[in-house]
C-alpha positions as CSV (number, residue, x, y, z in Angstrom):
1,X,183.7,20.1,83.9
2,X,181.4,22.0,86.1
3,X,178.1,21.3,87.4
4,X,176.5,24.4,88.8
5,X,178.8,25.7,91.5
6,X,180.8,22.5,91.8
7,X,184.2,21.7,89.3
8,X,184.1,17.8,88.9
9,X,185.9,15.4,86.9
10,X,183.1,14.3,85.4
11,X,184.6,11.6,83.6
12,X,186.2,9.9,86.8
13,X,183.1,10.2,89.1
14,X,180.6,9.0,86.2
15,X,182.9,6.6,85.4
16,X,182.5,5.3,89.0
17,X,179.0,5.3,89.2
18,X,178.6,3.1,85.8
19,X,180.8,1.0,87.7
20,X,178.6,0.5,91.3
21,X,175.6,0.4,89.3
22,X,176.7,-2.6,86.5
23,X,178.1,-4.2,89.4
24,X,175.9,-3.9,92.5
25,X,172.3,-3.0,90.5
26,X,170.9,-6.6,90.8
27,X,167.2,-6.4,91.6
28,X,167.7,-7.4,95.2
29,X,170.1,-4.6,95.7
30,X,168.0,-2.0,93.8
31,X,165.3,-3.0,95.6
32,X,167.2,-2.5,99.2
33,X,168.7,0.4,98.2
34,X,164.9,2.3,97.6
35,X,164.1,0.7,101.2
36,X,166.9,2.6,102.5
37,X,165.7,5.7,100.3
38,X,162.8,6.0,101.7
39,X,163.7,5.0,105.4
40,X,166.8,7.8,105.1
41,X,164.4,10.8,102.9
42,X,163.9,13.8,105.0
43,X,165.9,11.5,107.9
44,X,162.5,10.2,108.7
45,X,163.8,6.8,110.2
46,X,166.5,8.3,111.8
47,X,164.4,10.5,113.3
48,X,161.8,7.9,114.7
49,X,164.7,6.1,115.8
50,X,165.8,8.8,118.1
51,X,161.8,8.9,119.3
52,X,161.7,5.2,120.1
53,X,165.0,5.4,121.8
54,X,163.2,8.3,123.8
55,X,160.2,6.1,124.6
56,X,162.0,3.1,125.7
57,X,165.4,4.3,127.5
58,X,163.5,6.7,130.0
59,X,166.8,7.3,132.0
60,X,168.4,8.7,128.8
61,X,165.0,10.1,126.7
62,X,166.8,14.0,126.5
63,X,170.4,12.6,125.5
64,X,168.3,10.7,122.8
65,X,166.0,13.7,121.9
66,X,168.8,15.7,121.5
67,X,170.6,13.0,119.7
68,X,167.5,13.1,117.2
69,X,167.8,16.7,117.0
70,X,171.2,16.0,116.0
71,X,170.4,14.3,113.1
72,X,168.0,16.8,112.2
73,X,170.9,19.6,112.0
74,X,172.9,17.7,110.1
75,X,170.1,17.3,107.4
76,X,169.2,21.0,108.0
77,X,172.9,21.7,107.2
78,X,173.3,19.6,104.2
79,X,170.2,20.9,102.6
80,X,171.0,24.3,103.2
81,X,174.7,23.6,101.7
82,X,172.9,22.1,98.5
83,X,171.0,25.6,98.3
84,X,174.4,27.6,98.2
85,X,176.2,25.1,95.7
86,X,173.6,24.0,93.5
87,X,175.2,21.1,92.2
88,X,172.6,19.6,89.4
89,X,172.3,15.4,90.3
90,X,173.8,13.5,88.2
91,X,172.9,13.5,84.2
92,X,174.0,11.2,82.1
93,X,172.9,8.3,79.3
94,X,175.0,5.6,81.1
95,X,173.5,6.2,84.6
96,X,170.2,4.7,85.2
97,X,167.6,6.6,88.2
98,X,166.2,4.6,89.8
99,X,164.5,6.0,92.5
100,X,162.1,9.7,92.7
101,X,164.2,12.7,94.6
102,X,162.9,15.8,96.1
103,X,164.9,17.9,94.1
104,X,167.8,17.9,91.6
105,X,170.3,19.6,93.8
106,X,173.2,16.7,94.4
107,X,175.7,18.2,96.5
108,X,176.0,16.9,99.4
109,X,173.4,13.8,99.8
110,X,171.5,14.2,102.6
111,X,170.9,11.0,103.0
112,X,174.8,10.4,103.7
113,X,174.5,13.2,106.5
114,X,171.7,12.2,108.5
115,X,172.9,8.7,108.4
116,X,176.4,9.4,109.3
117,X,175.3,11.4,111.8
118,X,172.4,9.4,113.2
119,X,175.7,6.7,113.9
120,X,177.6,9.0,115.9
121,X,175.2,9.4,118.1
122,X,173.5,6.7,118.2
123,X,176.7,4.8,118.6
124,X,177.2,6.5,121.7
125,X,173.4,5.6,123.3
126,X,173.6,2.0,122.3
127,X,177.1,1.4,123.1
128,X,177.8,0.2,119.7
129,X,179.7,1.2,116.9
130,X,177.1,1.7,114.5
131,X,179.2,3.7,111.6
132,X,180.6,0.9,109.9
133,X,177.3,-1.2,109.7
134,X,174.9,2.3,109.0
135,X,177.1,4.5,107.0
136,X,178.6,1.9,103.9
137,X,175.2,0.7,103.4
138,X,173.0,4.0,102.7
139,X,176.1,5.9,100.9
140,X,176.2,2.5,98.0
141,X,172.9,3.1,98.0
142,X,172.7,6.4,96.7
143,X,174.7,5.8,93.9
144,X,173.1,2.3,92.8
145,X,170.4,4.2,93.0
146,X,172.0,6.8,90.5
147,X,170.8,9.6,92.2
148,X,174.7,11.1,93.9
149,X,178.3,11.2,92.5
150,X,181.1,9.4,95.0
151,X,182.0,13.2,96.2
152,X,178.1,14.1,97.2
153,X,177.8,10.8,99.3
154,X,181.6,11.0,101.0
155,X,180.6,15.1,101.2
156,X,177.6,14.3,102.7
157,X,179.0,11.7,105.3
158,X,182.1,14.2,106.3
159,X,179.4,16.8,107.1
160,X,177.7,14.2,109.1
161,X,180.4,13.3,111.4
162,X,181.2,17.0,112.0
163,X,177.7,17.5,113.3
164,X,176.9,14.3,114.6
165,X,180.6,14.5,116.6
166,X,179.5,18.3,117.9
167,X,176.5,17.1,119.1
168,X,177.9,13.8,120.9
169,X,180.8,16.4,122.8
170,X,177.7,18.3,123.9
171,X,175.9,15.4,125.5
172,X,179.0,13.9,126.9
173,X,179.6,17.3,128.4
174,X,175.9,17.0,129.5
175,X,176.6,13.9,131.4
176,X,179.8,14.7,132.7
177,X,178.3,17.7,134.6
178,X,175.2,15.3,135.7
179,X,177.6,12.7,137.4
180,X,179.5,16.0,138.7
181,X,176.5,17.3,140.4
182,X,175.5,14.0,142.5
């Protein structure tokens, strides 16, 4: 089956989101899953993340504007991928939207990127390995929500990490030649 630039089982990855939604679309969950919609659209709350991180770690405000630029790529990057593949959302009587989108281009979620990519770096200015608790989370989320098939979200997360880890070599670099220089 294709779906505008991308072949897909369609079967297999329809099948799969049937399955998260009639087993993880409780109200609670639906519910969570728009809060993280909205917190992740544009990479909005990634991005004021990066700003507060500016605000409050003083010693460290460029590694974390550049960490929030970071993120930003990686959303620039998977919107501009969407624009070349043109993979149509999903469309189907068994899956359920549940939340608005900005457009109807799928592939890769952009929500998976900036997320993924706000963890790798992120992970690095906190000290903590924020991939497993960030990344899970937001990619369920888009397809409770109904609005990505399993290969947009692990696309999207892939493309994520790529950025996210050329960005953290860049500040590591950064303040490898800092420590150098005293």
């Amino acid at each position: 089956m294709s779906n505008n630039g991308i072949t897909t089982n369609g079967s297999m990855e329809i099948s799969t989101l049937r399955r998260v939604q009639d087993t993880m679309a409780s109200p609670a969950m639906v519910s969570a899953a728009r809060g993280l919609s909205h917190f992740g659209e544009h990479s909005g709350g990634w991005l004021a993340v990066g700003l507060v991180g500016a605000l409050v770690d003083r010693k460290r405000r460029k590694d974390w504007l550049i960490a929030a630029g970071g993120v930003l790529a990686a959303h620039g990057a998977s919107v501009a991928v969407k624009r070349v593949v043109k993979r149509r959302r999903p469309d189907d009587d068994g899956v359920r939207v549940l939340v608005g989108t900005p457009s109807k281009l799928s592939f890769p979620s952009a929500h998976a990127t900036s997320t993924t990519a706000a963890a790798v770096l992120y992970s690095r200015l906190t000290g903590r390995r924020l991939e497993p608790l960030l990344v899970p989370p937001m990619l369920l989320s888009r397809m409770i929500l109904g609005v990505h098939y399993p290969s947009d979200v692990v696309a999207g997360s892939l493309l994520g990490a790529a950025v996210g880890g050329l960005v953290r070599r860049r500040l590591t670099g950064r303040n490898r030649a800092k420590e150098a220089s005293r």
